[in-house]
N, C-alpha and C positions, 0 to 999 in steps of 0.2 A: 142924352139921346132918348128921344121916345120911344114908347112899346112899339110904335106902328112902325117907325123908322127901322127899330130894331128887328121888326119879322120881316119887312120887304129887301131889307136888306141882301143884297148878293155876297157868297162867301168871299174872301179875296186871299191874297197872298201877300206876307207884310215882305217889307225890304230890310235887307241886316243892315243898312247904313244907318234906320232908324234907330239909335238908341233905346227907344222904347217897342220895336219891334214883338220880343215875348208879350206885351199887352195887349197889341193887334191882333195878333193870334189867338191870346183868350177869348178876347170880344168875341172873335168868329167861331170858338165852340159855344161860347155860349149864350150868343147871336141864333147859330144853327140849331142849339137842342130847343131854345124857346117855340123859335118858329117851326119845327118839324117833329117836337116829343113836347109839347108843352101839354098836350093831354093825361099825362102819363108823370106831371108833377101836382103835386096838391097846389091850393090857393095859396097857402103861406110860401112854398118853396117860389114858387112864379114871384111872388111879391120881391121876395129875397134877391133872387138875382136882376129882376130887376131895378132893384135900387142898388145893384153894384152899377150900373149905368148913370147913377146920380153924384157917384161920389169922384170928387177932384180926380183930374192925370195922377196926379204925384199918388192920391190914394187908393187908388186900382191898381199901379206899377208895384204899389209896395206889396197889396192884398198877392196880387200874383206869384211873386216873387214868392213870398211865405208858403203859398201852396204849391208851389213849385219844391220846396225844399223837403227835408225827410222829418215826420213827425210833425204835433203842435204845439207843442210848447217852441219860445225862442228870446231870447236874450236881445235887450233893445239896444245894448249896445255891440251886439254882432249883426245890426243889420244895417248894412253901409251900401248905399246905393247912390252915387253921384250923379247917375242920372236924371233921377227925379225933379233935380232943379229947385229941391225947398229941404231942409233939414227933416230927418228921417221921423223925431218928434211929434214936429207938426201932422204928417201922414198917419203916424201909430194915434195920436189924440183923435183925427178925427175918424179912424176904424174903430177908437173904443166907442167913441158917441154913437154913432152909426151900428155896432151892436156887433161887428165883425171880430170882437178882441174879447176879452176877460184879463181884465189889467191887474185881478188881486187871486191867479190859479191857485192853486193847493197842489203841493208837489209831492209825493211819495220819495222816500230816502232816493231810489234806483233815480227817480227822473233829477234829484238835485245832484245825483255825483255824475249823470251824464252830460251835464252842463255845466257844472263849474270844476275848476279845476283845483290839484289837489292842492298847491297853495293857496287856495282860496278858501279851502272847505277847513284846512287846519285850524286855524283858528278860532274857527266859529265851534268848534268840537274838542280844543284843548281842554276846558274843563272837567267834560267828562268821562276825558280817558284818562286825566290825574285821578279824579275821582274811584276809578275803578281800577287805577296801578299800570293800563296800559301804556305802553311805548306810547311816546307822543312823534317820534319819526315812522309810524304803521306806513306801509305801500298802502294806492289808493282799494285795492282789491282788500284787502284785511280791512282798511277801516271801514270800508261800509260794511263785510261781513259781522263786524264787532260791533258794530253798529246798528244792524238794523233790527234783532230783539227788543231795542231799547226803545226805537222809535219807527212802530208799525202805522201808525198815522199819518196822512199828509198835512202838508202844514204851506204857510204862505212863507214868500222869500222872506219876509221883514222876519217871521217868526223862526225862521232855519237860520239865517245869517245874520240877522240884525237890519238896522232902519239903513246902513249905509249903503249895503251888498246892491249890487248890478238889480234894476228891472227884469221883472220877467213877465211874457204875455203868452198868453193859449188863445189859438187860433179857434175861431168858433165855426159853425156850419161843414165842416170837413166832409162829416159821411155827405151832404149834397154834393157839394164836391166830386166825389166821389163816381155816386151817382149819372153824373152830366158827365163826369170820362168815360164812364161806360155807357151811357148814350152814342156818345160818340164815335167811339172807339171801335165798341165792340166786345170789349173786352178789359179787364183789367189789369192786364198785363204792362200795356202801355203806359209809361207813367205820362206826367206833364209833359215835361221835358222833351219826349219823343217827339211830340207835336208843337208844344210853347217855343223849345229853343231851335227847332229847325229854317231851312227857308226849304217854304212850300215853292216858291217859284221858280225854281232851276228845274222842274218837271213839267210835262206836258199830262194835265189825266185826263180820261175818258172821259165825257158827262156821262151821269145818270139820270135817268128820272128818278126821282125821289115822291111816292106818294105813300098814302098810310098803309097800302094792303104791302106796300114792298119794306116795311119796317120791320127789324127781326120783334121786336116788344109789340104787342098790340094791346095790350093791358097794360096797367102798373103790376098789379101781380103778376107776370114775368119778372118783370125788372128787379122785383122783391126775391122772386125764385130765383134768380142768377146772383145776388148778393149772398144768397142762403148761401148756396154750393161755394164761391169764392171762399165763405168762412170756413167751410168744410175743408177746404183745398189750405187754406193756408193753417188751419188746426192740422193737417195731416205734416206740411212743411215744419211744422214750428216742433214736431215731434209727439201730438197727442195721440193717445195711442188709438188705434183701426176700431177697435171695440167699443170707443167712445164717441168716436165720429160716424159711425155706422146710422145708430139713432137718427142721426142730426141729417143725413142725405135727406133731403126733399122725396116729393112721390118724384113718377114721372110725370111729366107733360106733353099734355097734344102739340108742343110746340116742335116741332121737328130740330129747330136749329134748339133750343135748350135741350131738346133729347140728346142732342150730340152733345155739348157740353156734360152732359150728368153723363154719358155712357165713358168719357174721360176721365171722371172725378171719379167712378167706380172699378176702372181698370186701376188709375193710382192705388186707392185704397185695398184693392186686392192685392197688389202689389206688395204694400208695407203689412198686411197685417200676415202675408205668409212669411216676411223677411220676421217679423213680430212673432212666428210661432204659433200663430189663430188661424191653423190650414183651412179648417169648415168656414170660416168665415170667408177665409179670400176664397175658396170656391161659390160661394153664395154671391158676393160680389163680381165674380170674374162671371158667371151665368147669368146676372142681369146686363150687363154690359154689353152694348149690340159695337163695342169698337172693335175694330180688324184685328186687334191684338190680342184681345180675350181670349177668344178659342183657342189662339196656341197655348196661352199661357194656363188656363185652366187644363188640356190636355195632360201639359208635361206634367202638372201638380198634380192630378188624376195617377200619374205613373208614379211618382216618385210617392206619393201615401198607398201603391200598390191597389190600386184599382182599377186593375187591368178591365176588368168587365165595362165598369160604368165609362172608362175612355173609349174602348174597342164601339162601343154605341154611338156615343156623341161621334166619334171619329169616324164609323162606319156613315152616319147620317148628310154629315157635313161634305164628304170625299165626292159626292153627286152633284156641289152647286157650285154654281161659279165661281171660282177664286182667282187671287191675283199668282202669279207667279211665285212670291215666295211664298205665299198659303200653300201653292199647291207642293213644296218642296219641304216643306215642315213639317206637311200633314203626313207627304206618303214616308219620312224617315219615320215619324211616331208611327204610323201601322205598319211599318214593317218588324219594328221591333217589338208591336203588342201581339202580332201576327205571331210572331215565334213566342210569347211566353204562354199564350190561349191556343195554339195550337191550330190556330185558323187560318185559311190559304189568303196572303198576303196580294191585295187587289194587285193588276198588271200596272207595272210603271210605263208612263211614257215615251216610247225611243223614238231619237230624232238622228237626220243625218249627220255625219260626225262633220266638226265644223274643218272651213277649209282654211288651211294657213301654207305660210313659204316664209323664206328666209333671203336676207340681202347681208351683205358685208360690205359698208361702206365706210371711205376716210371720215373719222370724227370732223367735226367742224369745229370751228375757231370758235364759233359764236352760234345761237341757237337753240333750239330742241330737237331731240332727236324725231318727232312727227314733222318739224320743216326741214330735216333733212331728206325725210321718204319723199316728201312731197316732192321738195326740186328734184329727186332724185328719176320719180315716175312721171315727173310731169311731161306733157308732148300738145306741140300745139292741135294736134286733133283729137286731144285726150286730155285736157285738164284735170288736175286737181287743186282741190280746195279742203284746207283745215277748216274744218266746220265742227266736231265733237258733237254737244248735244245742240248747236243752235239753229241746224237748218230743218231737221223737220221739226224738230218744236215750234219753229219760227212759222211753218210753212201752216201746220193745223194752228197757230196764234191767229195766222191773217185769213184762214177760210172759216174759221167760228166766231171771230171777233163779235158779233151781235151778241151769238148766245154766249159768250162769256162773261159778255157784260151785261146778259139781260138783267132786269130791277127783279130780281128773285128774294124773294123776306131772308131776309139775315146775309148777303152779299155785299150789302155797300150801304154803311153807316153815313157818311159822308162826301165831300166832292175831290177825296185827296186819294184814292184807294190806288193802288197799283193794278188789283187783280180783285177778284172777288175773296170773301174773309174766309167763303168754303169752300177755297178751292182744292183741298188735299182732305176735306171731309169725305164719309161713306157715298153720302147720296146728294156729291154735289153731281152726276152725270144723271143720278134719276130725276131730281127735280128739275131738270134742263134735257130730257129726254126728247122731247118731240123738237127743242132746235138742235139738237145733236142730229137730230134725224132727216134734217133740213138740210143739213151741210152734208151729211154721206147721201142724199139724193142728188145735190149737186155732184157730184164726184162720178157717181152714176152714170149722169144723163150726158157730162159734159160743159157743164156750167161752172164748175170748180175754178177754174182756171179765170174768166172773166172776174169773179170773185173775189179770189188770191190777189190780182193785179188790183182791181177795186181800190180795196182795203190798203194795199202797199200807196199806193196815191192817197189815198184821203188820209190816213191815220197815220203817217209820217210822222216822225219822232214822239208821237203818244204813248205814254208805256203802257205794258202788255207783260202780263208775266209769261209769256212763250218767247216774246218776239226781242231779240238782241238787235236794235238798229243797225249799230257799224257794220254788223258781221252778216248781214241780208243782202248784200249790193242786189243792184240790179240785175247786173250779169250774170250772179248766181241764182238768184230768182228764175230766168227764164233760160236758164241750161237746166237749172232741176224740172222746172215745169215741161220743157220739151223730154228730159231725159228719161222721168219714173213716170211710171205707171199709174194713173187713176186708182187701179186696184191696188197695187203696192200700197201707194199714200191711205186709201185707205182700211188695209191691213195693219199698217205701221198706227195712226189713229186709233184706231178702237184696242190697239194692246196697252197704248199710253193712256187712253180715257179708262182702264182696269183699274190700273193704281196708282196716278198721277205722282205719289210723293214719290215710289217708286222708279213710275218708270221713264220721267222726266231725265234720268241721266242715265250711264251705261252706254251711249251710240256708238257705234267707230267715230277715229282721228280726223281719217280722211273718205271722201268720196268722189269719185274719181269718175267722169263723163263720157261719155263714146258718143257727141252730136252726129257724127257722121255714119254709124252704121246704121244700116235700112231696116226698114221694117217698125213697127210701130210698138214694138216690146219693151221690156227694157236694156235701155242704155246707159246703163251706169253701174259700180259696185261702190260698196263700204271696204274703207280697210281701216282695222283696229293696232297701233302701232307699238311695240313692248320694245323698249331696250333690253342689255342687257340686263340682266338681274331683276328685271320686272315681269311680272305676272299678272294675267286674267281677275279682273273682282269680280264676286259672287253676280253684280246686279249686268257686268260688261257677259258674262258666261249664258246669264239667261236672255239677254238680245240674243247675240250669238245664238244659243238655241234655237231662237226663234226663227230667223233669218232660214237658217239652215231647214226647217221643217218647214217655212210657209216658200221653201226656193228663194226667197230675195238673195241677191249675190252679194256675200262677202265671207272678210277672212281676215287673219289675224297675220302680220307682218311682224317677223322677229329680227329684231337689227340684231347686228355683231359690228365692232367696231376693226376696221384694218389696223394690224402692227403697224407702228411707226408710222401712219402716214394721215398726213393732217391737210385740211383745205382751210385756205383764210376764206 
């Protein structure tokens, strides 16, 4: 396939009846990072993947396969792939020519006893553990501990086991690799596999535009800055200790979306170095950190090394700016309790009307849950209800913002597979999408909302949406909520979920129940949130609930009880 071939190329979706299916898939990441980050690779890297594009089917199915797997060392005869259609040899010969292999690695003791096994390795080490009196039946854990004083150098297979022992090959170019997933991606979380072995084609996605100013990397050094932190991140996983990896954090960056990345990597590292013992530190890192989480957690640490003063400030400061709901209920427990030990009048809590609830006692059912039992139980044909939980107004703001959720915003949408955008439960995914936020509550306003909502429900049919649940939208419920709630409600309910998205994405009531037929143009409908027995309110269901109750929306919490002895089929 030629270069040119290769950039004009449209992404596609392989089919799993292909056999070689995972190789289509690679082509298309890195088909897509050529033509849309190829500025952001050196000329050798560009050379390189381009001449994966040269080499036989059967020797790209193999290369894939290899980077698909964990690590790069690999055993040539554990790599069995009937697919390929040519013995596995032939494919491994022409990856070493091609410059893709290292056919003669140097293996360190660790990587020879992860690969071969312990009757394999006995004998090639019975001499000298006679030599030095050890057991010669050692578990494979003791022999390499006994072992490895003796032989701190790497060595080649022939030189470890002899000229007979199994092949072995290390895979070369990996950190590009690398690299071009997190082009991709996003992120490096993702392995291969999330992408290579899935079928992209049972979804419908969104297009994007995809041009350079909407790319989260606009340099290579970004892409060097987000490898830097990954190492930080995975030195902090691997157990290095917070004082060591401190150093090694990157500055910041004018990059907004890698600010948010480093404001992650610095709340972790706060994290482990107070659980480490190094309090001064993780407050130094918890105070660079612009993530939502910071502030509590530096606060509490603030109290617990008895620094009432230096919290009562931070905490005094912070009590005036917008927070999200559980901010705002973390913050006022820590100033009430800094409040009584400084001896200073503890700001006013927020009182809201107390929330409305009732009680039903109906026959268990044979089959079900107890929210379809409220339901038939309240249902009435000029009153319907409907289980909806969290997907109807989620669904409802999915289909009135759809543009700006999908606008082409830098760091949103790496590719043409996304569900949602990459920031959407980031700080400042609503600030840098402000003025279309602002477009969609002026529709609400004016009255346009509605043409809109229906709009979007027609066109965008079965396209995923991280708001919008297809099955669970019918139509009929679309146009009893659109007649039933209030422009103002929807967008009351909107801008509390645009606060803190991870948050407040779930918590709705079970049911919501319609009144089409009462007059007047207010609202006609309530929420009702459903408990069996023995079940109770979560923290995130308690603060809707609050809400509801302070901004008047109607609802209430429904507490079953099950009738003695009597039962419905």
């Amino acid at each position: 396939m030629s270069p040119a071939k290769l950039q004009s190329k449209q992404p596609g979706t392989a089919d799993l009846n292909n056999p070689l299916y995972y190789l289509e898939n690679m082509e298309t990441v890195v088909g897509w990072v050529l033509s849309h980050h190829g500025d952001l690779l050196t000329a050798a890297e560009q050379a390189r993947l381009a001449q994966f594009y040269h080499l036989s089917t059967p020797a790209r199915a193999l290369l894939t396969r290899m980077v698909m797997r964990s690590g790069e060392l690999f055993r040539s005869d554990k790599l069995t792939y009937p697919e390929l259609g040519v013995p596995e040899a032939h494919a491994l010969a022409e990856l070493a020519e091609a410059g893709w292999l290292d056919t003669e690695p140097r293996l360190s003791l660790d990587e020879l006893f992860r690969l071969f096994t312990l009757a394999e390795l006995r004998p090639a080490f019975a001499p000298v553990l006679a030599a030095t009196g050890e057991p010669a039946n050692l578990p494979k854990g003791q022999l390499r501990d006994t072992l490895l004083p003796r032989f701190p150098d790497a060595l080649t297979i022939s030189d470890w086991l002899g000229p007979g022992a199994s092949r072995v090959v290390r895979l070369e170019h990996m950190p590009l690799f690398d690299r071009i997933r997190l082009m991709f991606f996003g992120n490096l979380r993702q392995s291969w596999p999330d992408f290579v072995l899935v079928e992209l084609g049972h979804q419908q996605y969104e297009p994007v535009t995809f041009t350079p100013d909407s790319r989260a990397f606009g340099h290579r050094p970004e892409v060097d800055l987000y490898l830097a932190m990954h190492q930080c991140r995975e030195w902090l996983d691997q157990g290095v200790p917070a004082r060591e990896v401190w150093p090694e954090v990157p500055a910041p960056s004018e990059n907004p979306w890698l600010t948010s990345r480093r404001d992650r990597l610095l709340l972790e590292l706060g994290r482990q170095a107070e659980r480490q013992g190094e309090r001064e530190l993780a407050l130094q890192a918890l105070a660079s950190s612009g993530h939502r989480e910071a502030r509590l957690k530096q606060l509490r640490l603030l109290e617990r090394m008895k620094r009432h003063g230096d919290a009562w400030e931070i905490a005094s400061q912070w009590h005036t700016q917008d927070l999200s709901d559980a901010e705002a209920q973390g913050l006022a427990r820590i100033l009430k309790r800094l409040a009584a030990k400084l001896g200073e009048p503890a700001p006013p809590l927020a009182t809201t009307p107390p929330i409305m609830e009732f009680s039903l006692t109906l026959p268990r059912p044979a089959l079900g849950s107890v929210e379809l039992a409220v339901q038939q139980h309240l249902w009435r044909d000029d009153a319907p209800v409907f289980y909806v939980e969290n997907t109807l107004i989620n669904g409802l703001f999915g289909l009135l913002c759809w543009q700006t959720i999908f606008a082409p915003v830098p760091g949103a949408f790496f590719h043409p597979f996304h569900v949602g955008p990459a920031d959407l439960t980031r700080e400042d995914f609503v600030a840098r999408r402000q003025a279309g936020f602002d477009q969609c509550f002026a529709l609400l306003a004016d009255g346009r909302y509605r043409a809109r909502i229906l709009a979007n429900y027609r066109a965008k049919q079965g396209i995923t949406n991280p708001f919008v649940i297809w099955p669970v939208i019918t139509e009929e419920l679309l146009h009893l909520a659109l007649d039933c709630i209030p422009p103002a409600d929807l967008e009351r309910l909107f801008r509390r979920l645009l606060r803190n998205i991870r948050e407040h994405r779930s918590g709705f009531p079970d049911l919501i129940r319609f009144h089409p037929g009462k007059p007047g143009p207010g609202r006609r409908y309530d929420m009702i949130e459903v408990k069996g027995p023995g079940d109770r309110l979560q923290d995130h269901q308690v603060r809707w609930l609050a809400f509801f109750a302070g901004e008047g929306i109607p609802a209430s919490v429904c507490y079953v009880r099950w009738r003695d002895n009597e039962a419905v089929a």
